[in-house]
C-alpha positions as CSV (number, residue, x, y, z in Angstrom):
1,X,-25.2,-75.8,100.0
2,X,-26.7,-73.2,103.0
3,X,-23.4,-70.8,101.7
4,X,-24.0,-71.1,98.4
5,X,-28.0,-70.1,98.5
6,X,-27.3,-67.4,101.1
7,X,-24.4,-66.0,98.7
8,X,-27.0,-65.9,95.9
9,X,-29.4,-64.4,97.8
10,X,-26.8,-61.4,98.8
11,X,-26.2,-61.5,95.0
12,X,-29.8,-60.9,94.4
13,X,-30.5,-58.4,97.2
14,X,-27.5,-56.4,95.7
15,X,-28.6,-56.7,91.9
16,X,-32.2,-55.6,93.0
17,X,-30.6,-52.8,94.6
18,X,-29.1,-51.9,91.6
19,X,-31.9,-51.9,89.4
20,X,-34.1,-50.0,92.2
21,X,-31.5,-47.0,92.2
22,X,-31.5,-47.1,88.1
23,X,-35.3,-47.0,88.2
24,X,-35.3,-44.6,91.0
25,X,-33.1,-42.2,88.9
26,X,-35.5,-42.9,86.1
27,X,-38.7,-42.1,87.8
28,X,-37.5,-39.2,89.9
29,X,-39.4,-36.2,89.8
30,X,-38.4,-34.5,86.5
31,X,-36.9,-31.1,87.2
32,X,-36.5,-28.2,84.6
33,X,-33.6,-25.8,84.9
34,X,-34.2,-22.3,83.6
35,X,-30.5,-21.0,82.8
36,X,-29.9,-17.1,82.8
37,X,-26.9,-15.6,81.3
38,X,-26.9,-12.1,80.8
39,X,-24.9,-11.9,77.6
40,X,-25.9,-12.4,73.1
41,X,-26.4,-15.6,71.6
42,X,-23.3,-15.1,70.4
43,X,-21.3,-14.8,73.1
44,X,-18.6,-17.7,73.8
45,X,-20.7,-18.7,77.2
46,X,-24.0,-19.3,75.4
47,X,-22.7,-22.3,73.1
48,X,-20.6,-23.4,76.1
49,X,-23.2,-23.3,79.1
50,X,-25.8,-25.4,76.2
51,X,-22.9,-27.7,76.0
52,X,-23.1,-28.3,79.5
53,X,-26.5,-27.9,80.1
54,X,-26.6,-30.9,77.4
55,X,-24.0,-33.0,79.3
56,X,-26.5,-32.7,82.7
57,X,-29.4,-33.2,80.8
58,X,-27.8,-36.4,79.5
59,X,-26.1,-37.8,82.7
60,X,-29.9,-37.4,84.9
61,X,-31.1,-39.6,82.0
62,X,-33.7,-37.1,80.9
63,X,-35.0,-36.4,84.5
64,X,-33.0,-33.0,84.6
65,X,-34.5,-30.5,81.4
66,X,-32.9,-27.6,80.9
67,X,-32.8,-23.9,78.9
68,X,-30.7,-21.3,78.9
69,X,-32.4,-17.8,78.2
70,X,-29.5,-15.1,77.1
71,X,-29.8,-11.4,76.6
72,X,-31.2,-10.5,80.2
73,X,-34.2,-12.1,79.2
74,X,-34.7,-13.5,82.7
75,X,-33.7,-10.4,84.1
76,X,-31.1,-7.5,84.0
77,X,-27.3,-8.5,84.4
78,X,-26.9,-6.6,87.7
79,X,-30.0,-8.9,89.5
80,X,-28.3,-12.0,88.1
81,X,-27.3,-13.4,91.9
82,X,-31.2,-12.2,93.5
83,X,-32.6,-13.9,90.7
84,X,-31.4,-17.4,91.7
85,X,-31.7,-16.4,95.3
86,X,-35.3,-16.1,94.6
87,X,-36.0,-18.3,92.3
88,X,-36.8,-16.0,89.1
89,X,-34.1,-18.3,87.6
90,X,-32.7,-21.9,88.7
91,X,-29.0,-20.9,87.3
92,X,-27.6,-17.9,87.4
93,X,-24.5,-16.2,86.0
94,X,-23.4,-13.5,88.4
95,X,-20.7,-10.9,88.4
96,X,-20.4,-10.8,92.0
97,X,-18.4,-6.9,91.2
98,X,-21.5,-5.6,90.0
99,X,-23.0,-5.2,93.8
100,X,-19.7,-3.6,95.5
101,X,-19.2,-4.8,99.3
102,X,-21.7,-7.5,98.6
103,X,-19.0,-10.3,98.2
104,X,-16.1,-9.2,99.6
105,X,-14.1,-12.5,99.8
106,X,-14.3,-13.2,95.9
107,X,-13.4,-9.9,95.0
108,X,-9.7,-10.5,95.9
109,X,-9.7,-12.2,92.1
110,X,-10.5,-8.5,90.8
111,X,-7.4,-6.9,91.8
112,X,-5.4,-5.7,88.9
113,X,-2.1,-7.9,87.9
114,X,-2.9,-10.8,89.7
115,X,-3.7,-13.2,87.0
116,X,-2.1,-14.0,83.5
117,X,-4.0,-16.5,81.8
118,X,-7.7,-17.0,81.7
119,X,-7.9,-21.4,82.1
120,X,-5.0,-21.2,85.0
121,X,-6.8,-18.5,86.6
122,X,-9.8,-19.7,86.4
123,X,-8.4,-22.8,88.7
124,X,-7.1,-21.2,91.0
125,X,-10.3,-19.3,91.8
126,X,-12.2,-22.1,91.6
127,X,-10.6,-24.4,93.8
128,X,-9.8,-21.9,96.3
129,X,-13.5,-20.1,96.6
130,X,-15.2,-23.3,97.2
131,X,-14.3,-23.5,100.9
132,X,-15.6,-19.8,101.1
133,X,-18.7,-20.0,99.0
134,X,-21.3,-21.8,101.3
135,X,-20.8,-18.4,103.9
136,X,-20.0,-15.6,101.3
137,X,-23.0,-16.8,98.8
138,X,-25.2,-18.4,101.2
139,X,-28.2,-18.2,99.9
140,X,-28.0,-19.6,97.0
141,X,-25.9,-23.0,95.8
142,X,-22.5,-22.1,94.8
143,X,-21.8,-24.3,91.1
144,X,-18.4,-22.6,90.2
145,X,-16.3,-19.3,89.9
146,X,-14.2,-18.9,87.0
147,X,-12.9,-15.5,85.4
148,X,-12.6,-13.6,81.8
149,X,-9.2,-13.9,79.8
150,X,-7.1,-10.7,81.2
151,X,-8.8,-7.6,80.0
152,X,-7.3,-4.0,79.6
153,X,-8.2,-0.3,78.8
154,X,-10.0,1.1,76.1
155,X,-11.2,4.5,75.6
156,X,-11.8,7.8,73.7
157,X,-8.8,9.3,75.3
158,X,-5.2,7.8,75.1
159,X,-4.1,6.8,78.9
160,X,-0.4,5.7,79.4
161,X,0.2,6.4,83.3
162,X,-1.7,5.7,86.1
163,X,-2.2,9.9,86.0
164,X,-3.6,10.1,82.9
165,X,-7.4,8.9,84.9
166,X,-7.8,11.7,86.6
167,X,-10.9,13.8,85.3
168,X,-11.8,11.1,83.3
169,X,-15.0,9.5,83.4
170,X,-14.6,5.8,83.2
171,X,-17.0,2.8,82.7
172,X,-15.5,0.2,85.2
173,X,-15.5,-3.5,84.9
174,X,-16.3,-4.4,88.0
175,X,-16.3,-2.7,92.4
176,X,-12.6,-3.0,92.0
177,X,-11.9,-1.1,89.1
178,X,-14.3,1.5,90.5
179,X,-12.0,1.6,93.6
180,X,-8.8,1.9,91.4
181,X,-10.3,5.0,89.2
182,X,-11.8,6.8,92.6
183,X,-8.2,6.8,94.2
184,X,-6.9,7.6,90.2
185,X,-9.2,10.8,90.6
186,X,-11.4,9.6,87.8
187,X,-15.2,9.5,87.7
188,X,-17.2,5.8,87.5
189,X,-19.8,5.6,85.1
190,X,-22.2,2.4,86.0
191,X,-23.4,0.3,83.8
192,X,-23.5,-3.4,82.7
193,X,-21.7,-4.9,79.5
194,X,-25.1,-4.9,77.3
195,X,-25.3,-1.2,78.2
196,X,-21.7,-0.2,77.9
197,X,-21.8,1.1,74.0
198,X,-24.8,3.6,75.1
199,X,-22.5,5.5,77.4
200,X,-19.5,5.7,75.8
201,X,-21.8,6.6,72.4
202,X,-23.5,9.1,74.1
203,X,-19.9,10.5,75.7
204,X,-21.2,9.7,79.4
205,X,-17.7,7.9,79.7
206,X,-14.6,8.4,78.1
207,X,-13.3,4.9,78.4
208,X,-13.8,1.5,79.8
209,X,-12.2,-1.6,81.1
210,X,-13.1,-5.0,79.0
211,X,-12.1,-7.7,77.5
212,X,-10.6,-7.6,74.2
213,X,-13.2,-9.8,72.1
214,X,-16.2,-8.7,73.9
215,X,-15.2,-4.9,72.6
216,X,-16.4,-6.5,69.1
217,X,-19.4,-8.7,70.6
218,X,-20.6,-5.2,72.4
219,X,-19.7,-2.9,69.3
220,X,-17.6,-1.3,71.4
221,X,-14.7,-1.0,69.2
222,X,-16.9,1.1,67.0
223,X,-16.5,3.9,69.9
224,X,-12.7,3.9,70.9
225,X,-9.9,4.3,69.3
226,X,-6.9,3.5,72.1
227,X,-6.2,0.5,73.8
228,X,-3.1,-0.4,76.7
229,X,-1.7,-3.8,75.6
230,X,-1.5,-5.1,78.7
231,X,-3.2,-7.7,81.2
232,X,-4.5,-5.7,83.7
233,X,-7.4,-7.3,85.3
234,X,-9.7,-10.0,85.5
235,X,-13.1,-10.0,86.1
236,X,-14.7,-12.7,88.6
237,X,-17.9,-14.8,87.9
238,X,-19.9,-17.6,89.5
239,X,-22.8,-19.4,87.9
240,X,-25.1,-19.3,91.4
241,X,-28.2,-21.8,91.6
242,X,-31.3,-21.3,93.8
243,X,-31.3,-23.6,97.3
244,X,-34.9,-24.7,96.8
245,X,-34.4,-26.0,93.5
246,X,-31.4,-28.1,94.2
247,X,-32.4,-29.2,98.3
248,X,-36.0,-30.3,96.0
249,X,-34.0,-32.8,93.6
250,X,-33.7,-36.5,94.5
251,X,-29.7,-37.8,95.6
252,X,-29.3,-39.2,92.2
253,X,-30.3,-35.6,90.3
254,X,-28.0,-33.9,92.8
255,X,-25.3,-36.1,92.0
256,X,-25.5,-34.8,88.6
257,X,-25.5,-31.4,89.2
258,X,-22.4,-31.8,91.9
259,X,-20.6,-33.4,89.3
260,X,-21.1,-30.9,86.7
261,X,-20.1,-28.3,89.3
262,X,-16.8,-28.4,89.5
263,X,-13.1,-26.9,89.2
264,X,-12.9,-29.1,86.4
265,X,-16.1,-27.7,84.4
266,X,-15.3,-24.0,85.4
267,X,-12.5,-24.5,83.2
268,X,-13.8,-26.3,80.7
269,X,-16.8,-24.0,80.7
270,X,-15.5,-21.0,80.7
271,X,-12.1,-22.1,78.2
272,X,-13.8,-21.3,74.8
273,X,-14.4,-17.6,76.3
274,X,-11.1,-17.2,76.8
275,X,-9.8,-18.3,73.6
276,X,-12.8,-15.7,72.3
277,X,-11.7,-12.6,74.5
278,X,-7.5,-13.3,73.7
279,X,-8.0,-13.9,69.8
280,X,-9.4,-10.5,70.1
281,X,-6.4,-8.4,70.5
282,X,-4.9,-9.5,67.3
283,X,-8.5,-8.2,65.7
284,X,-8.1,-4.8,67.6
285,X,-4.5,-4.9,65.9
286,X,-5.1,-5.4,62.8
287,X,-8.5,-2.5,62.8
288,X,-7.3,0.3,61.2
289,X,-8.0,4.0,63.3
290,X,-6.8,1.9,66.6
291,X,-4.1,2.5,68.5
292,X,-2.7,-0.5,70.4
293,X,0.1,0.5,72.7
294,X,2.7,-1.6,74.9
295,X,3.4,0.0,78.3
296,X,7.1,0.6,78.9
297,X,8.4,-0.9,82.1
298,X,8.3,2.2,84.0
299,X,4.7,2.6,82.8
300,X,4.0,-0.8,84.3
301,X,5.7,-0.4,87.4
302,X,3.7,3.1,88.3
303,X,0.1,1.3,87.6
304,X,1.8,-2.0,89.8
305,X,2.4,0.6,92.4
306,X,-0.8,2.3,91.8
307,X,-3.0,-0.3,93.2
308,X,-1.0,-1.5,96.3
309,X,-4.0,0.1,98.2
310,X,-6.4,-2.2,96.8
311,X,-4.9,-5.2,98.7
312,X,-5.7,-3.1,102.0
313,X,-9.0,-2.1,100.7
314,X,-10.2,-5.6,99.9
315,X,-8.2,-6.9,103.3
316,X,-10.5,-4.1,105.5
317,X,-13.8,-4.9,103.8
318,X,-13.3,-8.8,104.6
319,X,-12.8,-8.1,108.3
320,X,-15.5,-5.9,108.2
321,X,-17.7,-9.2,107.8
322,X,-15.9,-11.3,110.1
323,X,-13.5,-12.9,107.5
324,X,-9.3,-13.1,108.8
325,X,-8.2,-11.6,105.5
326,X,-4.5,-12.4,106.1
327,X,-5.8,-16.5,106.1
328,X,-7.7,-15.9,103.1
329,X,-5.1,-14.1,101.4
330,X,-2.5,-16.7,102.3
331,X,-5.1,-19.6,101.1
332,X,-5.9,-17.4,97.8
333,X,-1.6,-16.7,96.9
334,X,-1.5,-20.9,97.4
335,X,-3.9,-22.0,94.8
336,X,-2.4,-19.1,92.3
337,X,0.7,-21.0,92.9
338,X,-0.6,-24.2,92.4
339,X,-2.0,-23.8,89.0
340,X,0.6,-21.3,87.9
341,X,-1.8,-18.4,87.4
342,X,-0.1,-15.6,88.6
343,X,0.9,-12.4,86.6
């Protein structure tokens, strides 16, 4: 009988337990999330981050509120990561390429030729950041990484071999494309994606590096006419969130967030832009006044060769903030072969 009563009364201290945690998520604190993303409504990200926004929103049972503001409302694209560091914005998308020698680690991902498809790719950075992140991206809380589909060239002026940069002046995606059209004797021409038609309008540059379906999003196909048919590059992103908000939510909110920030939600995230950005270069195809041109495997080779030096650059500016760049590497060229994402 004394077993019995004591094994109900375990049964009831742990069912009690159960309902304080369910009320506790209930009545904690609510918490509202402004999201920033620097890109149109219409962007592939915008639909996709609501989505997931939605899903978090849903699993904190209502505690967790959230908004995403697009179009650099917030702020302009190239503050993205200081505004979730200071709090102008609780979430943050960040093109970590837009501060060169700010992030050095990540910026291995920007290298020309090292990925060839957008979901695999975006894996493999994922997975392999995270363990880098919490120093690299300190102050603020690292949610994911993930990357654009492989991009290519576009420009006023038709460009074939690695030669053809030189004296040109060239809008680059990101600090590692800037590297590769210094040492290619071109000129960089900054800007950010929302400001990318404006230069190349006004003839400031003569091409750019980007995606193919953003050239449409950005009306950037309405100012060039040739384009290398080629995966070149990637571009790598994070969505960053700000320390206070997150170390300020109860254990059950912060579940939610952890479990919405994840390898697994960088893909599935980021997947309908890359679906977005590949459909694209059927479009370009198909646009008549455009020029889309395969590179001949001699072509290919000279640009492969072309930026070798990069791989030293990014190795040099690693050590230069303590990192061993040879273990990083070594890590980096293991997840790519885990997910299959290489080029």
């Amino acid at each position: 009988m004394k077993k019995l009563v004591r094994a109900l009364a375990i049964g009831l201290i742990g069912a009690s337990g159960w309902v304080l945690s369910a009320e506790a998520q209930d009545k904690a604190k609510p918490v509202d999330l402004k999201i920033s993303l620097w890109v149109p409504p219409a962007h592939a990200l915008v639909p996709a981050s609501k989505e997931w926004a939605a899903s978090i929103e849903k699993a904190s049972n209502g505690s967790i509120k959230t908004t995403v503001f697009p179009s650099e409302q917030l702020g302009k694209a190239f503050d993205h990561y200081d505004m979730a560091r200071d709090g102008i914005a609780d979430i943050t998308y960040v093109n970590p390429g837009y501060q060169p020698g700010r992030f050095p680690v990540i910026a291995v991902g920007q290298i020309p030729f090292t990925f060839s498809d957008g979901r695999k790719g975006t894996a493999a950075l994922d997975a392999w950041y995270r363990k880098y992140a919490a120093t690299e991206m300190k102050d603020t809380h690292f949610c994911f990484a993930f990357i654009h589909d492989p991009a290519t060239y576009h420009g006023t002026k038709k460009v074939v071999v690695p030669e053809d940069i030189k004296g040109m002046k060239i809008r680059p995606a990101q600090s590692t494309i800037g590297q590769m059209v210094t040492m290619m004797g071109g000129t960089n021409v900054q800007a950010s994606a929302p400001e990318a038609r404006d230069v190349l309008e006004r003839k400031v540059a003569d091409g750019i590096f980007f995606p193919w379906g953003s050239m449409f999003l950005f009306g950037l196909d309405k100012v060039t006419k040739y384009h290398i048919d080629a995966p070149l590059y990637s571009t790598v992103f994070t969505y960053s969130m700000n320390k206070a908000k997150y170390d300020a939510m109860s254990p059950a909110q912060k579940k939610v967030i952890d479990d919405h920030c994840t390898t697994e939600w960088a893909v599935k995230l980021s997947g309908p832009w890359h679906d977005f950005e590949a459909a694209g270069r059927d479009k370009m195809k198909a646009l008549p006044g455009h020029e889309v041109y395969a590179l001949t495997p001699d072509q290919l080779k000279a640009w492969k060769a072309s930026v070798a030096p990069l791989h030293k650059a990014w190795a040099e500016a690693v050590k230069k903030v303590g990192g061993d760049a040879d273990a990083i590497y070594k890590d980096f060229e293991a997840a790519i072969a885990k997910y299959s994402a290489g080029f």
